[in-house]
VEXDREN-2710 file (C-alpha; in Angstrom, 1 decimal):
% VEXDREN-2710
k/r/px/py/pz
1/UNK/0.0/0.0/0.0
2/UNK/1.4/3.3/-0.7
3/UNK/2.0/6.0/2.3
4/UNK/-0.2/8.7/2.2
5/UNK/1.4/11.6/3.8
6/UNK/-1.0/14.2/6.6
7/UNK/-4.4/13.2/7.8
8/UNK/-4.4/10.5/5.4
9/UNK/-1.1/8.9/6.4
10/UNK/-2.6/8.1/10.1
11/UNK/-5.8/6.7/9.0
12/UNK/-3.8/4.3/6.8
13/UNK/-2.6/2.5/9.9
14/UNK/-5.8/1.1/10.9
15/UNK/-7.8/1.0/7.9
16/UNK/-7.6/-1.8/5.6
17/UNK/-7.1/-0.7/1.6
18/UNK/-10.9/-1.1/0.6
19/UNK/-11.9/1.5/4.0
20/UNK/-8.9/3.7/3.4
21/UNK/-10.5/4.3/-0.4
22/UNK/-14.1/4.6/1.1
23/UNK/-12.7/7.3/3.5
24/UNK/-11.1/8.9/0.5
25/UNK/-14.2/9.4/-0.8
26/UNK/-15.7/10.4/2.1
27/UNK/-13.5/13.3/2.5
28/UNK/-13.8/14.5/-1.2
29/UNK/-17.9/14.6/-0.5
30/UNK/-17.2/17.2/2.6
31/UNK/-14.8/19.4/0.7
32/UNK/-17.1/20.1/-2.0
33/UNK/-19.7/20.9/0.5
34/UNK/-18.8/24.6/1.1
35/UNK/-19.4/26.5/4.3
36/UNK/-21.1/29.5/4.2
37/UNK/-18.6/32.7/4.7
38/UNK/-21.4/34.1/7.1
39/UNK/-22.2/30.9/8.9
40/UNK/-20.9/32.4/12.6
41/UNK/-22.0/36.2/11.7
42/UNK/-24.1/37.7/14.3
43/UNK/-26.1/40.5/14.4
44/UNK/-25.8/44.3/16.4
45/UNK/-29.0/46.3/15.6
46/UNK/-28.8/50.0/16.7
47/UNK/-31.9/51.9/16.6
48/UNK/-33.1/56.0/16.2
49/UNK/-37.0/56.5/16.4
50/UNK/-39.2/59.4/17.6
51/UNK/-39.9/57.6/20.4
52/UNK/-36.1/59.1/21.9
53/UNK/-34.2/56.0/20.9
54/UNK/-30.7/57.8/19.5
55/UNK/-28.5/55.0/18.2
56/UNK/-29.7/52.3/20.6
57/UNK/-28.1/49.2/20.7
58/UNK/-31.1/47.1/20.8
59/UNK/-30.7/43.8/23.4
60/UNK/-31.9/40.4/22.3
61/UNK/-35.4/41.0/23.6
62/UNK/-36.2/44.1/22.0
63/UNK/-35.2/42.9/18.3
64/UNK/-37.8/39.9/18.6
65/UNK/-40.9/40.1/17.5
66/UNK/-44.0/40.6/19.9
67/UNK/-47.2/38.6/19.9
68/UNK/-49.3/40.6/17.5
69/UNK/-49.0/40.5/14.1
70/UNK/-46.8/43.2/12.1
71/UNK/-46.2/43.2/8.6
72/UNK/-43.0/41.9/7.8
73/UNK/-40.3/42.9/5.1
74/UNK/-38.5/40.4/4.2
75/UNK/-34.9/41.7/2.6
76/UNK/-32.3/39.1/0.8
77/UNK/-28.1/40.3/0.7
78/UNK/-26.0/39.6/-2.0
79/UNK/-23.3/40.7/-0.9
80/UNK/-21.1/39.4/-4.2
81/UNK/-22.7/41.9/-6.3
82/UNK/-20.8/44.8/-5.5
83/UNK/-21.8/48.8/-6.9
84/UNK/-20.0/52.2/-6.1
85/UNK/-17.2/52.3/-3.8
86/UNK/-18.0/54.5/-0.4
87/UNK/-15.7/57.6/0.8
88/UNK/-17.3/58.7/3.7
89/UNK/-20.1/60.7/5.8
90/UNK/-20.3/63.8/7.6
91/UNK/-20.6/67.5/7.5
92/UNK/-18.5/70.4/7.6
93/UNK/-15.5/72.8/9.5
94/UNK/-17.0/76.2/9.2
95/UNK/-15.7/79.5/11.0
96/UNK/-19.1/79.4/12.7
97/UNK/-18.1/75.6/14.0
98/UNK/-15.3/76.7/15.9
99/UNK/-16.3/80.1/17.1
100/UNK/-19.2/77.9/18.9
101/UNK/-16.0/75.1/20.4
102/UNK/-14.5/78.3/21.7
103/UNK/-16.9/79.2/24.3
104/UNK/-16.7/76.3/26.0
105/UNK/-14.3/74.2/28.4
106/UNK/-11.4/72.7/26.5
107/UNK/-12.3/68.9/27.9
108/UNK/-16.3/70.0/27.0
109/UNK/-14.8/70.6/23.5
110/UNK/-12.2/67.2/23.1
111/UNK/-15.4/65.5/24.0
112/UNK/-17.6/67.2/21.3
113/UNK/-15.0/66.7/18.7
114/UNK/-14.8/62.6/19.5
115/UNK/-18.4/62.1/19.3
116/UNK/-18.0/63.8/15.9
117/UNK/-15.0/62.2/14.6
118/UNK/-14.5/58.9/16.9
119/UNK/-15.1/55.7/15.2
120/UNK/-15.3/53.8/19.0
121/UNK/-16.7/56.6/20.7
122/UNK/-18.7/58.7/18.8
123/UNK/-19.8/58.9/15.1
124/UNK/-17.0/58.5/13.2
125/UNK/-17.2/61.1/10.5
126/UNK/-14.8/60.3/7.6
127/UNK/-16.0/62.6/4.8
128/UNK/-16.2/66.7/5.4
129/UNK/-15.9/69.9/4.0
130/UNK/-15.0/73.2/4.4
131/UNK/-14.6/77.4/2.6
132/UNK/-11.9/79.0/0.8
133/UNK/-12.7/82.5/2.2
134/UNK/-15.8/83.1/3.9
135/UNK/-18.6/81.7/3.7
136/UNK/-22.5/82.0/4.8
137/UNK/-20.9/80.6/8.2
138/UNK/-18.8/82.6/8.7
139/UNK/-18.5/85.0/11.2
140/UNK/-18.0/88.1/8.6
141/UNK/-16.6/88.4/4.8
142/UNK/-12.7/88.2/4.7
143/UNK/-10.4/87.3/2.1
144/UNK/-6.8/85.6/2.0
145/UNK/-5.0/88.6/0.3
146/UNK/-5.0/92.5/0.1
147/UNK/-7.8/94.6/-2.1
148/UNK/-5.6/94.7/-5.6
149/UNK/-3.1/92.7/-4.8
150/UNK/-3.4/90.9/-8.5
151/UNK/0.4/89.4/-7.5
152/UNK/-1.1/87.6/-4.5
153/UNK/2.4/88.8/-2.6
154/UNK/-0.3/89.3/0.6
155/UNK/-1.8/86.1/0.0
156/UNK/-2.2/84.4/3.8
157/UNK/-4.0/82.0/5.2
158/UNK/-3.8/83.7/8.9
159/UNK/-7.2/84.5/8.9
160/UNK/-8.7/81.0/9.1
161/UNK/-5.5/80.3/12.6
162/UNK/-6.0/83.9/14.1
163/UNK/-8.5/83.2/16.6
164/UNK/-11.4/85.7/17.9
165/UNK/-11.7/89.1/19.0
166/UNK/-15.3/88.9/20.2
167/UNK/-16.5/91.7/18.2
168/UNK/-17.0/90.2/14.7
169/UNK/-20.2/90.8/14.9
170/UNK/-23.7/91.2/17.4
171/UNK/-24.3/87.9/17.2
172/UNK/-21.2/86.9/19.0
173/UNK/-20.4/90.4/20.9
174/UNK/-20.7/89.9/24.8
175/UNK/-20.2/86.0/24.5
176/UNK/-17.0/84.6/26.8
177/UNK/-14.8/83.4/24.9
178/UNK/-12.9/80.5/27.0
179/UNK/-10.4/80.0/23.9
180/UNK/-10.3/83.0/21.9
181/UNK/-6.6/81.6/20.1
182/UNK/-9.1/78.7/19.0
183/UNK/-10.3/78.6/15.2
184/UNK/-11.1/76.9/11.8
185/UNK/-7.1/75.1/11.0
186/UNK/-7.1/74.6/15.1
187/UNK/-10.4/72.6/15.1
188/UNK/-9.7/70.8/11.9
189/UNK/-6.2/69.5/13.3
190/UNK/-7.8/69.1/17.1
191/UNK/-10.4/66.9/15.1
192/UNK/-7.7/64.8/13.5
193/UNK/-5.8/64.4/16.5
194/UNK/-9.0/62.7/18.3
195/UNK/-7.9/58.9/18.3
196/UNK/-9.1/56.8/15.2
197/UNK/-10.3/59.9/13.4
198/UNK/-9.4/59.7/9.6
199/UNK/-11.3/61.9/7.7
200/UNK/-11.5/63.9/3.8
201/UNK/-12.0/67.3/3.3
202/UNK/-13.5/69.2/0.2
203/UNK/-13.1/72.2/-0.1
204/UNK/-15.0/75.3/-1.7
205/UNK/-15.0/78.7/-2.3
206/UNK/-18.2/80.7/-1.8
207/UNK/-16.7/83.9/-3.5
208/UNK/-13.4/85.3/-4.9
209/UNK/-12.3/88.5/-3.6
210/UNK/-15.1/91.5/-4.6
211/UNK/-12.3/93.6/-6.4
212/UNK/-11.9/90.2/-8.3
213/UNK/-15.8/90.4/-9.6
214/UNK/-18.7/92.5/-11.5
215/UNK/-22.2/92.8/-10.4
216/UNK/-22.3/92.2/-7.1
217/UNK/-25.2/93.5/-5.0
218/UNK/-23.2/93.4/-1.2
219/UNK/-19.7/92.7/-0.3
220/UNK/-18.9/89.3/-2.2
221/UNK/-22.4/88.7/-2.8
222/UNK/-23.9/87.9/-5.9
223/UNK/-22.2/88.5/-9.4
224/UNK/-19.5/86.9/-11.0
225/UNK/-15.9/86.8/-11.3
226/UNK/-14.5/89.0/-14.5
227/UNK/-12.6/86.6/-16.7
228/UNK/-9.2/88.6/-16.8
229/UNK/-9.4/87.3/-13.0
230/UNK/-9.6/83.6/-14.3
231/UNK/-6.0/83.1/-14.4
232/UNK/-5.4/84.9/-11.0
233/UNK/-8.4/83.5/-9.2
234/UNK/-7.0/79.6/-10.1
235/UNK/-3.6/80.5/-9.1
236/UNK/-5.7/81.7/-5.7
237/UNK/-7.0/78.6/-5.3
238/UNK/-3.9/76.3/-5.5
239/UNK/-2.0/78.5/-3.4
240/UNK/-4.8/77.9/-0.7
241/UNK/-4.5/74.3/-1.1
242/UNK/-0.4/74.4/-0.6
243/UNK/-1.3/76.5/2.4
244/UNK/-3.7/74.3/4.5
245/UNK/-0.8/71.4/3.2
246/UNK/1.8/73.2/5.1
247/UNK/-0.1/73.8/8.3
248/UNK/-0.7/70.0/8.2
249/UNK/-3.7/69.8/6.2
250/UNK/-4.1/67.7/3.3
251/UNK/-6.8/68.8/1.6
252/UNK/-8.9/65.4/-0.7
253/UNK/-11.3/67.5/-2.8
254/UNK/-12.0/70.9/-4.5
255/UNK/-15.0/72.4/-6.1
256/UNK/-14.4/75.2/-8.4
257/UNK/-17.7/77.1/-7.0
258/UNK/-20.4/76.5/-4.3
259/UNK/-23.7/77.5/-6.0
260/UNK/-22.7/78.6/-9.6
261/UNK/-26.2/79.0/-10.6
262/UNK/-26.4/82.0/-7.7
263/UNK/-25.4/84.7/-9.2
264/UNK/-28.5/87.1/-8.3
265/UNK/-30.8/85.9/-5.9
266/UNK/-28.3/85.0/-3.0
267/UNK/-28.3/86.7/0.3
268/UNK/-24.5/85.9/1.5
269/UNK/-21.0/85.3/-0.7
270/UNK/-21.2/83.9/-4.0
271/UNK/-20.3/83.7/-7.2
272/UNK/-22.1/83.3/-10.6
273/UNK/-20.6/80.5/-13.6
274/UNK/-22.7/79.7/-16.2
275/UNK/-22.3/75.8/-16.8
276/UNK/-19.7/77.3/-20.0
277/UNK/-17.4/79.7/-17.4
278/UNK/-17.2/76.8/-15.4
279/UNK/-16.4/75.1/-18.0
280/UNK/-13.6/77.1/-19.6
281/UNK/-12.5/77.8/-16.1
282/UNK/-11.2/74.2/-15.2
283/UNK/-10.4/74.0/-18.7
284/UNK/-7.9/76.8/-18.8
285/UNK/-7.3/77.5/-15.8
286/UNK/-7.8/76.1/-12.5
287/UNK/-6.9/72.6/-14.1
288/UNK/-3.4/73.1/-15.5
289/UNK/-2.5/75.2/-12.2
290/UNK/-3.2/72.7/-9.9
291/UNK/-1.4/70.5/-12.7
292/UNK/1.1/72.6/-12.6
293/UNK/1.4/72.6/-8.2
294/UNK/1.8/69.5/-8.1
295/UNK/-1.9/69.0/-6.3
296/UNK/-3.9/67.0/-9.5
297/UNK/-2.7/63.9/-11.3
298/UNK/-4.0/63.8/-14.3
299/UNK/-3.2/60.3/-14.7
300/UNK/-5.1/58.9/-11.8
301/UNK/-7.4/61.1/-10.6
302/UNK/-8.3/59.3/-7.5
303/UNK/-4.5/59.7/-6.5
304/UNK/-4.0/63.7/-5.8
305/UNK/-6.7/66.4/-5.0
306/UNK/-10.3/65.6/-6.5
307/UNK/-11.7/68.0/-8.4
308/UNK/-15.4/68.1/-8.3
309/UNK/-17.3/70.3/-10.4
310/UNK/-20.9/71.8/-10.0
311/UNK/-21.9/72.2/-6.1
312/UNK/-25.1/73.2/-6.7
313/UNK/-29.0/71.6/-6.7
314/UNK/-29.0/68.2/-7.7
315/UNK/-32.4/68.9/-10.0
316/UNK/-30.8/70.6/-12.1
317/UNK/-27.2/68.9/-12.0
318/UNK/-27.4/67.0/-15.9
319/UNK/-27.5/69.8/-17.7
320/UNK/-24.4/71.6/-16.1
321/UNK/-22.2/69.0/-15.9
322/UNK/-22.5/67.8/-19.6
323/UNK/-20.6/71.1/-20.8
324/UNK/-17.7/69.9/-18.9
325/UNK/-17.8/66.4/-19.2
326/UNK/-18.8/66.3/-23.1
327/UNK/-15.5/68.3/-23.4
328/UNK/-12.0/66.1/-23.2
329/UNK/-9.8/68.9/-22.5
330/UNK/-12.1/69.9/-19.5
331/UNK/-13.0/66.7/-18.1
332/UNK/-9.8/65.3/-17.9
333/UNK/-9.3/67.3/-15.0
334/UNK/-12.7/66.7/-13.5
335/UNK/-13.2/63.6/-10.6
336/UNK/-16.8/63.4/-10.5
337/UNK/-19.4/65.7/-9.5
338/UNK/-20.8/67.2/-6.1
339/UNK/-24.7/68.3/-5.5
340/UNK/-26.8/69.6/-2.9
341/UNK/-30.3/68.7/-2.0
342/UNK/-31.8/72.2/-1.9
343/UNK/-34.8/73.0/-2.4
344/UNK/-35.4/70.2/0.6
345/UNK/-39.6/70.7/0.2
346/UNK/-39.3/69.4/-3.3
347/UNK/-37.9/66.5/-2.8
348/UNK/-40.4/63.9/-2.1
349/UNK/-42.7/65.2/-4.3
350/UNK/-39.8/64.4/-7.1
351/UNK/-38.8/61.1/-6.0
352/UNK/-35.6/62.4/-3.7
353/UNK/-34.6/63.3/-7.9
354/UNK/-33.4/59.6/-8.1
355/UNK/-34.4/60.0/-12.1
356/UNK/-32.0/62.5/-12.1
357/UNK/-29.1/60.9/-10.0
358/UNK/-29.6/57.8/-11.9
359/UNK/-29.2/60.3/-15.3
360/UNK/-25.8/61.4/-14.3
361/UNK/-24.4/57.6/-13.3
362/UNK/-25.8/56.6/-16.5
363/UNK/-24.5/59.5/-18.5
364/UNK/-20.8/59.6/-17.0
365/UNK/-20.6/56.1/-15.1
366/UNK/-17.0/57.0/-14.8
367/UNK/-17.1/60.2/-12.5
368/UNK/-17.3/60.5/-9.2
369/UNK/-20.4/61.1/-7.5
370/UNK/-21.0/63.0/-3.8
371/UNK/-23.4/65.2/-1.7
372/UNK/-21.6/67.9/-0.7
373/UNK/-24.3/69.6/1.4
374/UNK/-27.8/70.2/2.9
375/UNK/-29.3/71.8/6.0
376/UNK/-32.7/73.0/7.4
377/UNK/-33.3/76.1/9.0
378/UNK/-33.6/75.8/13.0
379/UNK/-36.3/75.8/15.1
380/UNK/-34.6/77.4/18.3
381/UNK/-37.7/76.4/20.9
382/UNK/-38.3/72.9/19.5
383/UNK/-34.3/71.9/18.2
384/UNK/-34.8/68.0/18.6
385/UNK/-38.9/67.9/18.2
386/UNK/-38.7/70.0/14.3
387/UNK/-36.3/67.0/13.2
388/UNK/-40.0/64.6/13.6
389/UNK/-42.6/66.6/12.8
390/UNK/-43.6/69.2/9.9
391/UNK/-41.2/72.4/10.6
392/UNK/-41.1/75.0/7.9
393/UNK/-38.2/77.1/6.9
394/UNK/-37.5/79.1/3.5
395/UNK/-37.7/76.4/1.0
396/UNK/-40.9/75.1/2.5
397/UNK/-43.3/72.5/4.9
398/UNK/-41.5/68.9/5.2
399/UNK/-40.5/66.6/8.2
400/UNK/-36.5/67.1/8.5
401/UNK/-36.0/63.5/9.5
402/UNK/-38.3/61.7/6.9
403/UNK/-36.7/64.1/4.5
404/UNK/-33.0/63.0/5.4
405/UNK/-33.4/59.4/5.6
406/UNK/-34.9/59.2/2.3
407/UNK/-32.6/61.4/0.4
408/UNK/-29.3/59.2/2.1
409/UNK/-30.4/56.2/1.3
410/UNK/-32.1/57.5/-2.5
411/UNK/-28.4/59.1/-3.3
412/UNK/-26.6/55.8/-2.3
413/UNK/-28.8/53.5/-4.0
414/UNK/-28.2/55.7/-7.4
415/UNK/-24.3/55.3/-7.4
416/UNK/-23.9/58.5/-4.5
417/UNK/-19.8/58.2/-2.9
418/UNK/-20.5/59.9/0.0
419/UNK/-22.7/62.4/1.7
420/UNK/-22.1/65.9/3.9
421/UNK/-24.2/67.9/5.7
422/UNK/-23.3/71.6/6.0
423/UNK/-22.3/72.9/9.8
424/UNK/-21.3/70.1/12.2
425/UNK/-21.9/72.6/14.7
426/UNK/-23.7/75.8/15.7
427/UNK/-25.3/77.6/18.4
428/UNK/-28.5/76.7/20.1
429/UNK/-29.8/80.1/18.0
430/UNK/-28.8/78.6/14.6
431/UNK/-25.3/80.8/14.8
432/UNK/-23.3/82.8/13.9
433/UNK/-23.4/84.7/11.3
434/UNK/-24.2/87.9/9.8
435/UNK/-26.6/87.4/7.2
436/UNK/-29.9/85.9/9.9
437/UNK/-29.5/82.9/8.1
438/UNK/-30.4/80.4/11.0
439/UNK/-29.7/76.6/10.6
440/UNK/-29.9/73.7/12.5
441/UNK/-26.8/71.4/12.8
442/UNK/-25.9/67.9/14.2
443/UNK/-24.4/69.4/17.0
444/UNK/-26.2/72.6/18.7
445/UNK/-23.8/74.3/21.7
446/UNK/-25.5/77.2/23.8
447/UNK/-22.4/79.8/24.3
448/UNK/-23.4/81.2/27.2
449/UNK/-24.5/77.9/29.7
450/UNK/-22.1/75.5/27.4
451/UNK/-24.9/72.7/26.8
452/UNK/-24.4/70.8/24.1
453/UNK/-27.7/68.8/22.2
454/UNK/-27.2/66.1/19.9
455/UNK/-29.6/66.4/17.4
456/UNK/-31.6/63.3/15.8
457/UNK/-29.7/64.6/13.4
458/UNK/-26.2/63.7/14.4
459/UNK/-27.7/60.3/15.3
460/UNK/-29.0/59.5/11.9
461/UNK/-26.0/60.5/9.8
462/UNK/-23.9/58.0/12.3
463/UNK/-26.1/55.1/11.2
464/UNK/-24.4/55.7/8.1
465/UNK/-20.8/56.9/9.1
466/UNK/-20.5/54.6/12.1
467/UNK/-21.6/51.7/10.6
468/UNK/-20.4/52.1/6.1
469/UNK/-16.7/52.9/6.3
470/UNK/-14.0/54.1/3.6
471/UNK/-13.7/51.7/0.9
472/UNK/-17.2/50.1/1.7
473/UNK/-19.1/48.9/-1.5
474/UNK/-22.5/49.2/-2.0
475/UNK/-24.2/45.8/-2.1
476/UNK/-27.4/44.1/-3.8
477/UNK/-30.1/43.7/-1.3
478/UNK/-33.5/42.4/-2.8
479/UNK/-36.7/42.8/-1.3
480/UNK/-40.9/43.1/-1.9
481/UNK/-41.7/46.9/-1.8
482/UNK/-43.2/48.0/0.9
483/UNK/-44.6/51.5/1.9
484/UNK/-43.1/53.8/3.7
485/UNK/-40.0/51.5/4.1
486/UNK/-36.5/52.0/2.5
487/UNK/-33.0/50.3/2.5
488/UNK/-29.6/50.3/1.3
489/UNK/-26.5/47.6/2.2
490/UNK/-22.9/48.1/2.4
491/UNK/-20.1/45.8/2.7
492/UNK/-16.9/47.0/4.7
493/UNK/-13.2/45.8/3.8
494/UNK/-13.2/43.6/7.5
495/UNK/-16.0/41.7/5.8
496/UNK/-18.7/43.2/8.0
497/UNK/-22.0/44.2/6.6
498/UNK/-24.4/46.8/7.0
499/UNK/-28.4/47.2/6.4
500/UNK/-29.5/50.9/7.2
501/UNK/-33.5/50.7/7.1
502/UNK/-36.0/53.7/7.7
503/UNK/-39.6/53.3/8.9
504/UNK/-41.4/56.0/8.5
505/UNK/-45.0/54.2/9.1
506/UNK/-47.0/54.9/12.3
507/UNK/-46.2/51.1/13.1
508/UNK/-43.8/48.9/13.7
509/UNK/-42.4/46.3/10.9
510/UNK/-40.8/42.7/11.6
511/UNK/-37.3/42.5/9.3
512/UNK/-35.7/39.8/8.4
513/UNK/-32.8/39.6/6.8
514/UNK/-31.8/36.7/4.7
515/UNK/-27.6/36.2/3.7
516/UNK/-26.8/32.8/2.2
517/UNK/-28.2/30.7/5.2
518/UNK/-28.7/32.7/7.9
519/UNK/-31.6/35.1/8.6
520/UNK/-31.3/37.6/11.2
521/UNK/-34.5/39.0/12.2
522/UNK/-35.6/42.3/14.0
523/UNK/-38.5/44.6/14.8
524/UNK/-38.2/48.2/13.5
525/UNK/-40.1/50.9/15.8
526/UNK/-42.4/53.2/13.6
527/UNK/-40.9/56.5/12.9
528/UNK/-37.6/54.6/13.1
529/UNK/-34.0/54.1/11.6
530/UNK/-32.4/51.0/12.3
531/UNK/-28.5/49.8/11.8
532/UNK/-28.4/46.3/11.3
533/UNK/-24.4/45.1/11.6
534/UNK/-23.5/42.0/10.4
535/UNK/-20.5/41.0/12.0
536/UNK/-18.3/38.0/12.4
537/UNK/-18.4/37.3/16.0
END
């Protein structure tokens, strides 16, 4: 008999030839039986609801379901059928943000900035955005460089590291400042430095320089840039990005222009290009400068800084893009494209404008794709309670929550990257800033008794960035439509798995979740977003 070497070769001491060729077979039989890759996943479900759950981690009790019937959606992974590749979730460093950090206690601050940026202990933001100049969060209009100075030889960045007088402007005169050094490039490296943080920043110019611009109805408001400026304002641009570099700051992403199609109407900084001056912009401009820096690689574009065009509406994104895109000299220098949700009370009645997301995947399946921005004016006496029921602001009636949930998971199911809302923090008053624009953030801080609210807010974008991390594909999940329910499914590099599901019916669902041949089942509260984590345990 010959010797058969491992397992085999012990067997073959007891067994006679005729059982040694029956275990041989045996063992063939098993190892063409495969095990499932999920057979010893287990399930975490976190869970926000009106009710005052905020990112609960449901015990085993509370995910079964009760006695009485419930209707049941029944939702199937496939989690080999892979779609866009995830950057992150989050929202944004604003001047605003940090004026707000600096009125309170340093260790009341540290513990702000980890539930923001903390993967263990907080939400784990990885995608964020902030202005080149001021912005409509800023605490007034400033510039990096001199009036004139068409050399840029003034051209600083000091203004964004100088800290706070206290007199910017009413909204913030009177108010103790506990860290007046404190500012926008200190809260953006403080936020780094928070353990396990690793986070991207785009960022965006609201306005160039009024001396820069024509038509302008206020200081940096409204007109648009005079295109002898093209050449200087680029060269502007990419000196900011070697700026932030050398305080530390590696910027990931650039759009050209927030809101290019305001260029009349606006009440704070911006700046009017027609889909063509955006267009011959990057083209001949901004492109080969940041070419030129060093900053853009034109043969890999996911490698250096991402260039984003657009940064407006996402209703009417198809038709601006497609001047750029539809030309090779000025597309070779755009990533992808960012959008906004505004105007939020139109949304459901267009479908969350997944005809038009799915459009722009279709049209350029090879560009980039990311929400740069949305926000809700704030309801100062009701800051947690608007988020759940119909609040109003300029852009109309809608329930804030309802209306988030189903524009997240709408953009990611259409091919969406990645998804920022604007402030990560401001006052309990929506501030500041000196237009009497008021918004509501994730995080609200009152200045003067330092109390900081989490708003359901913060606790819904962290379903997302807690749970979908960078790298994360989307995945196929199948399931029989149901009202009022929606879903989306991610798969993380470590193998883990998440199923973000919103309920907004007025009762509860029974979920199960079916991956090769398992099923984890839960119960989904009505008015309720739920984190389902697939883990191995």
């Amino acid at each position: 008999m010959k010797n058969y070497t491992g397992k085999m070769n012990k067997q073959s001491d007891i067994l006679n030839i005729g059982g040694l060729w029956f275990l041989f077979i045996s063992i063939i039989f098993v190892s063409c039986s495969p095990k499932s890759a999920y057979e010893n996943y287990v399930s975490d479900v976190y869970q926000t609801s009106q009710a005052g759950d905020n990112l609960k981690l449901l015990s085993s009790d509370e995910v079964k379901t009760p006695v009485t019937e419930v209707k049941k959606v029944t939702l199937q992974l496939f989690p080999n059928e892979e779609y866009q590749k995830y950057y992150g979730f989050g929202a944004s460093f604003t001047e605003s943000s940090a004026w707000n950090l600096a009125t309170i206690p340093v260790d009341s601050r540290k513990k702000v900035l980890a539930k923001l940026f903390s993967p263990t202990e907080g939400a784990g933001f990885t995608l964020t955005r902030t202005h080149i100049n001021s912005s409509d969060y800023s605490n007034n209009h400033y510039t990096y460089v001199e009036e004139g100075d068409e050399d840029l030889s003034t051209f600083s960045i000091h203004e964004d590291m100088k800290g706070f007088s206290g007199e910017e402007n009413d909204q913030v005169r009177g108010i103790e400042l506990i860290d007046p050094n404190y500012d926008l490039i200190p809260m953006i490296l403080e936020a780094a430095s928070i353990p396990g943080a690793d986070f991207k920043i785009i960022a965006s110019p609201w306005s160039p320089p009024s001396w820069m611009k024509a038509g302008e109805t206020a200081k940096m408001t409204n007109g648009s840039l005079l295109p002898e400026y093209y050449g200087l304002w680029a060269e502007y641009m990419s000196k900011y990005v070697t700026a932030y570099k050398e305080q530390g700051i590696t910027l990931w992403g650039l759009t050209p222009q927030n809101e290019p199609l305001h260029a009349h109407d606006a009440q704070w900084d911006s700046n009017g290009f027609t889909p063509e001056q955006g267009r011959d912009f990057l083209r001949d401009h901004l492109g080969p400068q940041l070419v030129k820096d060093g900053h853009l690689n034109l043969d890999d574009l996911d490698a250096g800084l991402h260039v984003l065009i657009y940064d407006h509406n996402k209703s009417t994104m198809n038709d601006y893009v497609a001047k750029t895109y539809e030309d090779p000299e000025a597309s070779k220098y755009a990533w992808g494209t960012a959008f906004h949700w505004y105007t939020n009370s139109e949304l459901k009645e267009n479908n969350w404008y997944a005809k038009e997301l799915a459009e722009l995947q279709r049209n350029w399946p090879n560009k980039g794709m990311i929400h740069t921005e949305s926000s809700i004016d704030i309801d100062a006496n009701d800051p947690i309670g608007q988020y759940w029921r119909s609040s109003t602001d300029y852009a109309g009636t809608f329930v804030p929550f309802e209306t988030y949930a189903n524009d997240i998971i709408t953009d990611l199911n259409h091919g969406t990257q990645g998804y920022i809302e604007w402030c990560s923090i401001l006052s309990n008053k929506g501030q500041p800033n000196p237009y009497d624009n008021f918004n509501s953030a994730p995080v609200l801080i009152n200045p003067v008794t330092d109390e900081v609210i989490y708003t359901p807010l913060y606790y819904l974008l962290s379903h997302f960035s807690k749970f979908i991390r960078p790298d994360a594909h989307r995945i196929g999940v199948k399931g029989k439509a149901v009202d009022g329910v929606i879903y989306t499914a991610a798969k993380n590099t470590d193998g883990s798995i998440a199923v973000v599901v919103f309920n907004q019916n007025e009762e509860a669902h029974e979920v199960s979740i079916v991956l090769e041949t398992k099923t984890f089942t839960t119960e989904i509260a009505p008015r309720a977003v739920q984190t389902i984590h697939l883990r191995n345990k």
